[in-house]
Residue frames as qw, qx, qy, qz and C-alpha x, y, z in Angstrom:
[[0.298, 0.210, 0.502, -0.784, -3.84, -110.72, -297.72],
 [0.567, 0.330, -0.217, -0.723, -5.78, -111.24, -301.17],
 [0.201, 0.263, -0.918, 0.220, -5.05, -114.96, -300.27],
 [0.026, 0.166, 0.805, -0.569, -6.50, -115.34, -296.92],
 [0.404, 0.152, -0.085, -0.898, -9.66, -112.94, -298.22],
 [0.697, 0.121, -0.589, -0.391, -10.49, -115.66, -301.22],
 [0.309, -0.045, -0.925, 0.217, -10.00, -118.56, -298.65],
 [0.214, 0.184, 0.557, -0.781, -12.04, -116.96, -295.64],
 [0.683, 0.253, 0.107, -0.677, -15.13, -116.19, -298.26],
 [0.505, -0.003, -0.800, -0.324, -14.73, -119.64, -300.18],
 [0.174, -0.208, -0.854, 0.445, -15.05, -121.21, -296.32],
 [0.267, 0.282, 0.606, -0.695, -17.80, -119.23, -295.62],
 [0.690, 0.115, -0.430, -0.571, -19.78, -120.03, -299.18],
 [0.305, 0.060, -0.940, 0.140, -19.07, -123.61, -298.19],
 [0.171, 0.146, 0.641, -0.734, -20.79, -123.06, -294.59],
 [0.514, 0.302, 0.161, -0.786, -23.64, -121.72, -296.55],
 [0.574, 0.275, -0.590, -0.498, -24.08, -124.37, -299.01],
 [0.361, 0.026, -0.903, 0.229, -23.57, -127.11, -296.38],
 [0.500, 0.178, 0.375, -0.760, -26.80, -125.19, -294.32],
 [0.709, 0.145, 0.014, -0.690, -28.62, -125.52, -296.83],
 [0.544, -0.065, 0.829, -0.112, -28.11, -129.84, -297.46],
 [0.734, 0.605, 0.035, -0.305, -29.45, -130.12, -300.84],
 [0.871, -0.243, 0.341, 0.255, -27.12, -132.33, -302.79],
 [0.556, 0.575, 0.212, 0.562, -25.85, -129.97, -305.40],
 [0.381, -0.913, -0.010, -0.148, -25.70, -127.82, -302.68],
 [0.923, -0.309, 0.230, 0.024, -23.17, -130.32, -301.29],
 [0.807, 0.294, 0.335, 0.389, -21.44, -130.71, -304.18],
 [0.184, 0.815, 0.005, 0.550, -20.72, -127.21, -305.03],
 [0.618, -0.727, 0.181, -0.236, -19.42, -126.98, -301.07],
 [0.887, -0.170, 0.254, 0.346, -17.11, -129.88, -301.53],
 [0.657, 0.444, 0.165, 0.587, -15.48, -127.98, -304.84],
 [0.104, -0.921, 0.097, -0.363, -15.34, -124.75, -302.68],
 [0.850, -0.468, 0.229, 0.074, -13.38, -126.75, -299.83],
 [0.867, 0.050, 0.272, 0.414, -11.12, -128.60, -302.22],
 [0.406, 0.722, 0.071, 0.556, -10.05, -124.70, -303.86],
 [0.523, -0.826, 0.099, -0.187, -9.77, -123.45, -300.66],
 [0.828, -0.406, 0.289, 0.256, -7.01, -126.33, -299.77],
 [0.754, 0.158, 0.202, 0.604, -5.31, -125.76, -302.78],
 [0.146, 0.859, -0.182, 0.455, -4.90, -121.94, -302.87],
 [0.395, -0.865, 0.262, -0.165, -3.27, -122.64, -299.12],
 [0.817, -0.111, 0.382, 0.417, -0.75, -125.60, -300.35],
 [0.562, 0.687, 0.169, 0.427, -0.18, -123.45, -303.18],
 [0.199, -0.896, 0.293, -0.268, 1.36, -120.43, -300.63],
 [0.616, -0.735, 0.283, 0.019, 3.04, -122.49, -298.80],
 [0.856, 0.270, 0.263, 0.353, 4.77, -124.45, -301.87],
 [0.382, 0.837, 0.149, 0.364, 5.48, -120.95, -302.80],
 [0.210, -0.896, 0.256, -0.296, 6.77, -119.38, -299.68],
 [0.924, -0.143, 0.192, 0.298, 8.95, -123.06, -299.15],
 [0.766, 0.395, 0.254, 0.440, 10.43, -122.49, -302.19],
 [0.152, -0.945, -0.096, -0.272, 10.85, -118.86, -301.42],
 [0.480, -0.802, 0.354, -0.020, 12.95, -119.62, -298.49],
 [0.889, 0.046, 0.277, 0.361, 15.13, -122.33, -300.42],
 [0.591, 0.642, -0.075, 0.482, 16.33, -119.77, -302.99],
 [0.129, -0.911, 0.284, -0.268, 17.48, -117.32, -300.27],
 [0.754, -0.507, 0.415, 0.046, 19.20, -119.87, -298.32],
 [0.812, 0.315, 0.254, 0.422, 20.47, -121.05, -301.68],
 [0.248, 0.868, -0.052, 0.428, 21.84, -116.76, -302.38],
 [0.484, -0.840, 0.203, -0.135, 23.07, -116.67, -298.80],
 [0.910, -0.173, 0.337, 0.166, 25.38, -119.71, -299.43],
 [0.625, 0.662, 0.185, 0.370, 26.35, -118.75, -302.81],
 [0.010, 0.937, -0.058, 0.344, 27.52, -115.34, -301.15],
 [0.755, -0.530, 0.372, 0.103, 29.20, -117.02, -298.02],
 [0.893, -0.102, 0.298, 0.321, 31.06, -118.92, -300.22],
 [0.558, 0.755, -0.061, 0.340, 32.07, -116.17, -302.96],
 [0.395, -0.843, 0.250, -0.267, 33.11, -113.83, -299.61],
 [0.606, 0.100, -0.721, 0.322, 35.09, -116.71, -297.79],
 [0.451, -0.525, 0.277, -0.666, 33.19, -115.94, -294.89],
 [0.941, -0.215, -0.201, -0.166, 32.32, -120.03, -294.45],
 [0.714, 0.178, -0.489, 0.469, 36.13, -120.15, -292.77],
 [0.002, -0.181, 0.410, -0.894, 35.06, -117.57, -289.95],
 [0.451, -0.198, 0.465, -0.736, 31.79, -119.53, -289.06],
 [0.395, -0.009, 0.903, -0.166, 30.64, -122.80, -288.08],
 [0.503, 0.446, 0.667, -0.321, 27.15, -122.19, -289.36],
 [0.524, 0.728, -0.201, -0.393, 27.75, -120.70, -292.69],
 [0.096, 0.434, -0.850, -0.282, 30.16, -123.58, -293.41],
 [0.399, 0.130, 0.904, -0.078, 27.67, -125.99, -292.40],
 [0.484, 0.687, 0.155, -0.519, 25.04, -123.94, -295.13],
 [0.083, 0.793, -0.425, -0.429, 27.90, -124.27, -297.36],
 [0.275, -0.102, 0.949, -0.119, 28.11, -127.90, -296.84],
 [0.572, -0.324, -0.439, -0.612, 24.30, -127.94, -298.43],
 [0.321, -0.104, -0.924, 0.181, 23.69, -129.19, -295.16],
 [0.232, -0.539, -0.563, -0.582, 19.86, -128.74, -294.18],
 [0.642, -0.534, -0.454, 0.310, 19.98, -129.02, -290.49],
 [0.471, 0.017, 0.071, 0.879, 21.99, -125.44, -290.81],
 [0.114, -0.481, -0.609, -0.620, 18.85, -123.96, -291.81],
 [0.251, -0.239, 0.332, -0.877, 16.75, -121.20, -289.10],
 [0.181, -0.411, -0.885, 0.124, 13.99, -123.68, -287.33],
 [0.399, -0.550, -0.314, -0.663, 10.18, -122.03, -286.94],
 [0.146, -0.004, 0.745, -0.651, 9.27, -121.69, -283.68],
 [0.088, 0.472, 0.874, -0.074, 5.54, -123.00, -282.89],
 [0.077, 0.734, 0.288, -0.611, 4.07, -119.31, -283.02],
 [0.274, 0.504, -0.395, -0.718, 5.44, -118.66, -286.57],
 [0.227, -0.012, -0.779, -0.585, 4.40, -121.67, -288.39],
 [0.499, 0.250, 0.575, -0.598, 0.98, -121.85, -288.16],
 [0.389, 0.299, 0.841, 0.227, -1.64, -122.96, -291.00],
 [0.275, 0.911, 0.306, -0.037, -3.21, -119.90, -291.73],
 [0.699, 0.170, 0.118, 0.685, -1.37, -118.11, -294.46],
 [0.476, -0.261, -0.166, 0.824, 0.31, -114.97, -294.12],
 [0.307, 0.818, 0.450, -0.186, -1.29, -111.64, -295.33],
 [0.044, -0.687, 0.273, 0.672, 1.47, -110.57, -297.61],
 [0.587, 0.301, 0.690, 0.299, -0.17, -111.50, -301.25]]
């Protein structure tokens, strides 16, 4: 949530700096923008990476267990194979990041 906050009030300095058209105005608007994009590549790099290790613990476990001989999909996981992996529906992956920061 402490995420989205900083983004929301960089975007609205921005707004205000782009009113006002002055070219240092401008300029100081562009370097809000460009922090803005990177705090929301920066979550999502995070929360990627996030979901790699678990898939990467879930495997690990499958395989200690021998569970990957009593299902398809945990053998394909096992397999490293990526396509194994839970798919986002349109409604969960959106661009605006989440509000757990």
């Amino acid at each position: 949530m402490q995420t989205l906050t900083y983004v929301l009030y960089q975007l609205d300095e921005a707004m205000r700096y782009i009113d006002g058209g002055r070219l240092e105005q401008l300029r100081l608007a562009l370097v809000l923008l460009d922090n803005a994009a990177e705090l929301q590549l920066d979550r999502r790099c995070r929360d990627e990476r996030q979901s790699e290790d678990l898939r990467e613990r879930i495997r690990t476990q499958a395989i200690t267990m021998g569970a990957v001989a009593h299902s398809p999909e945990l053998a394909e996981l096992a397999a490293g194979n990526r396509s194994a992996q839970p798919t986002r529906s349109a409604s969960t992956d959106s661009s605006t990041p989440s509000s757990s920061t």
